[in-house]
C-alpha positions as CSV (number, residue, x, y, z in Angstrom):
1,X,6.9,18.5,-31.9
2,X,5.7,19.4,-28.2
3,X,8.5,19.8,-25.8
4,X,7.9,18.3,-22.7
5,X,5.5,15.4,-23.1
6,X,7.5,12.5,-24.5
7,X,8.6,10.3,-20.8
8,X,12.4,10.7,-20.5
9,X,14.1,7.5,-22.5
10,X,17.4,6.5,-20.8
11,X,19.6,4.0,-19.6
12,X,18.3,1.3,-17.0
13,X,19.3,-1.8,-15.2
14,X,16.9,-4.6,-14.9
15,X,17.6,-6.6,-12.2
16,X,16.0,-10.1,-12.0
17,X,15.3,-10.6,-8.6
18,X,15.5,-14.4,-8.1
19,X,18.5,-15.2,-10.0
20,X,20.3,-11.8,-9.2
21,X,20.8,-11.6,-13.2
22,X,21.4,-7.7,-14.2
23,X,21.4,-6.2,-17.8
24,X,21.3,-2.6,-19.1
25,X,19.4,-1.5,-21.5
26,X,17.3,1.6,-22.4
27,X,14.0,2.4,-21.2
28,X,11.6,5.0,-20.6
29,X,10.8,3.2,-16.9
30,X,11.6,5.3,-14.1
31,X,13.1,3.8,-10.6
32,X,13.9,5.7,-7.0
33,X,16.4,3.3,-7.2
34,X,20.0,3.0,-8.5
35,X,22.7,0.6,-9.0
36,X,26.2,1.6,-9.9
37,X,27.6,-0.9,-12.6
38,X,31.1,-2.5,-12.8
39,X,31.4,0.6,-15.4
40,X,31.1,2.7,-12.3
41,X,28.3,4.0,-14.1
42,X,25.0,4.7,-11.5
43,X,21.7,3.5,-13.1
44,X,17.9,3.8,-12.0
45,X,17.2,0.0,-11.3
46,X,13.9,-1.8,-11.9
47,X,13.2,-5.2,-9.9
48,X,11.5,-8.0,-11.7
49,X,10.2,-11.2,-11.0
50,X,11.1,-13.3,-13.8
51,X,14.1,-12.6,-16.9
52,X,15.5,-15.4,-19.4
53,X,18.2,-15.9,-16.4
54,X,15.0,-17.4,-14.7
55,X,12.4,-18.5,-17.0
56,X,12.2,-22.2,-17.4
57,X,11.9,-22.2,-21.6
58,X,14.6,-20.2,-21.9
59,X,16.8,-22.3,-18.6
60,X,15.3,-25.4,-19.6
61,X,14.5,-26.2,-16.2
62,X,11.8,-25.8,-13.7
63,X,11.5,-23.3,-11.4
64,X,9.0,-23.1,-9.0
65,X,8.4,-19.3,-8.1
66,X,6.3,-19.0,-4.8
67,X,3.3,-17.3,-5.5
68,X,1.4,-19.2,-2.3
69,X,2.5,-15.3,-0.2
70,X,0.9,-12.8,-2.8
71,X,-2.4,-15.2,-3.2
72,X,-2.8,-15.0,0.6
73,X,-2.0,-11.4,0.6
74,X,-5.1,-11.1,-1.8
75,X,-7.5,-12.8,0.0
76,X,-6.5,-11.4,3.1
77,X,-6.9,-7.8,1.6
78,X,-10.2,-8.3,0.2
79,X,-11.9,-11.0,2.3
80,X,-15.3,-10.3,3.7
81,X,-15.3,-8.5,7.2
């Protein structure tokens, strides 16, 4: 095989944003961030929205999850000037 085109695959932590959940896992997603573990282990850490800590089939309950701020956003970037 070619050396040096394959994306680096490595140890992550997703961090679910609105429930604070954190897991580790591997990935080939890179981060400018990092977390250090309760293993004392530093990790690049990727931020998202929604996990099974927060998603309402796998909670079993609803969870509204503002999304009012990134429509405005939108149409405030693209409206007609």
């Amino acid at each position: 095989m070619k050396k040096d085109i394959h994306p680096q695959y490595r140890e992550v932590v997703f961090q679910d944003t609105s429930s604070d959940f954190k897991f580790i896992t591997r990935s080939t997603m890179g981060s400018n961030e990092t977390i250090t573990m309760e293993d004392g282990k530093t990790y690049p850490v990727i931020k998202v929205e929604v996990s099974s800590a927060s998603h309402p089939f796998y909670t079993g309950k609803n969870v509204f999850i503002d999304t009012a701020g990134r429509v405005e956003k939108f149409r405030n970037r693209y409206q007609k000037k």
